[in-house]
C-alpha positions as YAML, in Angstrom:
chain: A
units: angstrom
residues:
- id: 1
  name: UNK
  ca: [13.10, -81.52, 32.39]
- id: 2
  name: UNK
  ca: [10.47, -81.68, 34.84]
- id: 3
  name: UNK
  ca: [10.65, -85.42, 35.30]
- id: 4
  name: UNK
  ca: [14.56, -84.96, 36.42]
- id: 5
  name: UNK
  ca: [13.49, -82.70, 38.77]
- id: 6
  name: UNK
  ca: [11.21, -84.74, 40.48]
- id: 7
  name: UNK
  ca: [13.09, -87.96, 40.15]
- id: 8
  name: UNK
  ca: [15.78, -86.02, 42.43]
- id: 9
  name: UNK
  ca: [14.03, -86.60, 45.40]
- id: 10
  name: UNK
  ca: [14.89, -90.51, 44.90]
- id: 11
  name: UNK
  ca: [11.33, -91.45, 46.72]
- id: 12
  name: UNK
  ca: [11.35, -88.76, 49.71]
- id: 13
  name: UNK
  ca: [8.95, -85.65, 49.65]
- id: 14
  name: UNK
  ca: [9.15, -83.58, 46.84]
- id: 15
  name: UNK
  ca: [9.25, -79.97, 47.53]
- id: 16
  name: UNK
  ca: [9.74, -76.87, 45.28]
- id: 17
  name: UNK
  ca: [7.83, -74.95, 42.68]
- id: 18
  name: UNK
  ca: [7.67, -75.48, 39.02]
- id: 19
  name: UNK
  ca: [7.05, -72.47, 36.88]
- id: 20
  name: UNK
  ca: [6.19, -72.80, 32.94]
- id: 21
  name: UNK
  ca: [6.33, -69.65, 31.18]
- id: 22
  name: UNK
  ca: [3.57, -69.82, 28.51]
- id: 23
  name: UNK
  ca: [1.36, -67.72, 26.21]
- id: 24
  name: UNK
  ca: [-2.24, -66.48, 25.37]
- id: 25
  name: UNK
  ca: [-1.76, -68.37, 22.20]
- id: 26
  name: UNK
  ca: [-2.87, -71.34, 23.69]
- id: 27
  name: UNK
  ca: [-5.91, -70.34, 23.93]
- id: 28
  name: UNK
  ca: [-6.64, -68.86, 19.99]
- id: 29
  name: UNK
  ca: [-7.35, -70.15, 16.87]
- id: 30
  name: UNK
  ca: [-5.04, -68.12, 14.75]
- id: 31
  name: UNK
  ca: [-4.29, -69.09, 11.07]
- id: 32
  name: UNK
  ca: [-0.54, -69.79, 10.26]
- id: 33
  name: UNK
  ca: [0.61, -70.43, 14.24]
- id: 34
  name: UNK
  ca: [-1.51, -73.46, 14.88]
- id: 35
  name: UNK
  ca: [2.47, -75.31, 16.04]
- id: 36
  name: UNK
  ca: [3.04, -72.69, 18.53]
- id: 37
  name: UNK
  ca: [-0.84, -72.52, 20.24]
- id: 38
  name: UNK
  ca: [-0.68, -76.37, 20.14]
- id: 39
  name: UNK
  ca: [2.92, -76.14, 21.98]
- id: 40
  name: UNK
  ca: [1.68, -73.36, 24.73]
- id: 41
  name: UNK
  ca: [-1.70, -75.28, 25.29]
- id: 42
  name: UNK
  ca: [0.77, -78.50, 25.96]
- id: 43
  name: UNK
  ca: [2.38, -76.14, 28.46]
- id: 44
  name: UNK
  ca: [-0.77, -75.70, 29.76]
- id: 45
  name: UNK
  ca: [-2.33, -78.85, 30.15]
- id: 46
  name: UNK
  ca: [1.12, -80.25, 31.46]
- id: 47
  name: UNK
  ca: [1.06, -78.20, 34.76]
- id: 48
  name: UNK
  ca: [-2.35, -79.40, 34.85]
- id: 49
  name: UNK
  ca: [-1.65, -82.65, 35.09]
- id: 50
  name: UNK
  ca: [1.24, -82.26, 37.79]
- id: 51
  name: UNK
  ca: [-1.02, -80.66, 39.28]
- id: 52
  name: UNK
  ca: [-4.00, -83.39, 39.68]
- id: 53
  name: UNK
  ca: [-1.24, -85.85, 39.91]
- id: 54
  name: UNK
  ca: [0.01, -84.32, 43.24]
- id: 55
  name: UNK
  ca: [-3.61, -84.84, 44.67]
- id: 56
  name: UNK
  ca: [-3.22, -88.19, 43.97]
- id: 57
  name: UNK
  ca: [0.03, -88.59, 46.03]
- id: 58
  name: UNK
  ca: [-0.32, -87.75, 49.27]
- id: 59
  name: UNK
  ca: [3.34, -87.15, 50.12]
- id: 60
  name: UNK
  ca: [3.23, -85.04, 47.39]
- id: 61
  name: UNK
  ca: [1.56, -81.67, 49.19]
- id: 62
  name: UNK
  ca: [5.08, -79.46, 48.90]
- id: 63
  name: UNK
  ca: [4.67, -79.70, 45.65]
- id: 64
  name: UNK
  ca: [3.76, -76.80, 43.58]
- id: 65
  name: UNK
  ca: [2.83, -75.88, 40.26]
- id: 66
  name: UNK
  ca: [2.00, -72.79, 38.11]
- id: 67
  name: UNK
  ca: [1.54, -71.70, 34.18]
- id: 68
  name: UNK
  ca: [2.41, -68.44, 33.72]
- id: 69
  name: UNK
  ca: [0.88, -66.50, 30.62]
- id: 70
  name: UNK
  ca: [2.37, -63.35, 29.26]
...
């Protein structure tokens, strides 16, 4: 869903905030909910890569990006 969003801009500055509401889980080794860790740490590592991507872009510096754990 994140893609569309961006792809709205149609080549002129992004700006807005992207918020991904995410777990602890990514971050534990727990027995039986290995799918759901590996899911939350994909969460994770997603806004992380927006997020180095942006740097990489310079029109890109409206852009935000955050992972929110509960």
């Amino acid at each position: 869903m994140i893609h569309h969003f961006i792809k709205q801009f149609n080549g002129a500055e992004p700006t807005g905030t992207v918020i991904v509401l995410t777990s602890i889980a990514a971050g534990f080794l727990v027995p039986g909910v290995s799918t759901y860790s590996i899911s939350k740490l994909v969460d994770v590592r997603l806004v992380e890569y927006l997020d180095v991507g942006k740097l990489e872009v310079d029109h890109e510096k409206n852009f935000r990006t955050y992972a929110v754990e509960d």
